[in-house]
C-alpha positions in Angstrom: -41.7 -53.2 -24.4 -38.4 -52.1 -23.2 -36.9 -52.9 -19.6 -35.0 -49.9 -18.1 -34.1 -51.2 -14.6 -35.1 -55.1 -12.9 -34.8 -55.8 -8.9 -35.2 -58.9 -7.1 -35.5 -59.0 -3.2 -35.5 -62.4 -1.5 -36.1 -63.2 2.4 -35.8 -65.5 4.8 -37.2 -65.8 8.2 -35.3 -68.6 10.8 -37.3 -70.1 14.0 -34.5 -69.5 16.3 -36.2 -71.2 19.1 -37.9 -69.5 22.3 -39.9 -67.2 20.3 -37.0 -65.8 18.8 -36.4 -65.5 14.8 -34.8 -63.9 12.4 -35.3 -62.4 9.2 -32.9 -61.2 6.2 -33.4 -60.3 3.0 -31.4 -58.5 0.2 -32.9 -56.9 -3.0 -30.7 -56.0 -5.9 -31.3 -53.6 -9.2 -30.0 -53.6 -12.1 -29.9 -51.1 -15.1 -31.2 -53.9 -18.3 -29.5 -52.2 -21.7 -31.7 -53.1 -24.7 -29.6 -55.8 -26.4 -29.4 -57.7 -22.7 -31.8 -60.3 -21.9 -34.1 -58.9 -19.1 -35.1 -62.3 -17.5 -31.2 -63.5 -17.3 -30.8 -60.4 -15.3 -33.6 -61.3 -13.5 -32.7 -64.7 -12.9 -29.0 -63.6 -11.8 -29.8 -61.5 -9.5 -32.5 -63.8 -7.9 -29.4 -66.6 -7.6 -27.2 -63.3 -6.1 -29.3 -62.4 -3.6 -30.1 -66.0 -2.3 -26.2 -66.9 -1.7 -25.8 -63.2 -0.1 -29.3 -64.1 2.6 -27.2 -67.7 3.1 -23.6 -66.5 3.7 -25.5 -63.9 6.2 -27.5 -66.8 7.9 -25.0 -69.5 8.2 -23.3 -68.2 11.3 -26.0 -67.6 13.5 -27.9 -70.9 11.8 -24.5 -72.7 12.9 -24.4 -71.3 16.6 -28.3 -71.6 16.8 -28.9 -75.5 18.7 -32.9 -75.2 17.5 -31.8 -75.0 13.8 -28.9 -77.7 14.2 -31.4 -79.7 15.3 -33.8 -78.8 12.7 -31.3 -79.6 9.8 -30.1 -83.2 11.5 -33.6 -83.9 11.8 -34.3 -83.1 7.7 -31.2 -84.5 6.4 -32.3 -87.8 8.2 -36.0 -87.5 6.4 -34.0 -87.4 3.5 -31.8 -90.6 4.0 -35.1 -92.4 5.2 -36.5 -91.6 1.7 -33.3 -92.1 -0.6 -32.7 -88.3 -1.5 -28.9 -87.9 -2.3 -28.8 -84.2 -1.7 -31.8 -81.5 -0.1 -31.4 -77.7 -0.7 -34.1 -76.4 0.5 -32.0 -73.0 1.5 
């Protein structure tokens, strides 16, 4: 089967507090050629448009006191049980 064209689209949505959120997403395409491995591109632009929804979030995540609190509160779950690193972007 050949693969003209892949996309990916990823989301997020942020409890901002107060009934407030937020949502952002991205979605990428990409033209596959034949000798090019269709699930690499895939996989690529999956990782792309992750850090692109991050770098968006990470200022209003910063100035946000409901998800400061949030991530103090997860990376002290984390301590509790021994885990060295969390990404759970």
């Amino acid at each position: 089967m050949k693969i003209g064209t892949v996309s990916i689209s990823y989301s997020r949505k942020f409890n901002l507090g107060n009934y407030e959120s937020l949502e952002l997403g991205c979605s990428l395409w990409a033209q596959v050629e034949d000798e090019e491995d269709a699930d690499g591109v895939v996989q690529f632009l999956y990782h792309q448009a992750k850090a692109a929804v991050k770098e968006a979030a990470m200022p209003v995540i910063k100035a946000n006191e409901f998800q400061i609190t949030k991530a103090k509160s997860q990376r002290k779950v984390a301590a509790d049980e021994g885990v060295a690193k969390i990404d759970n972007f």
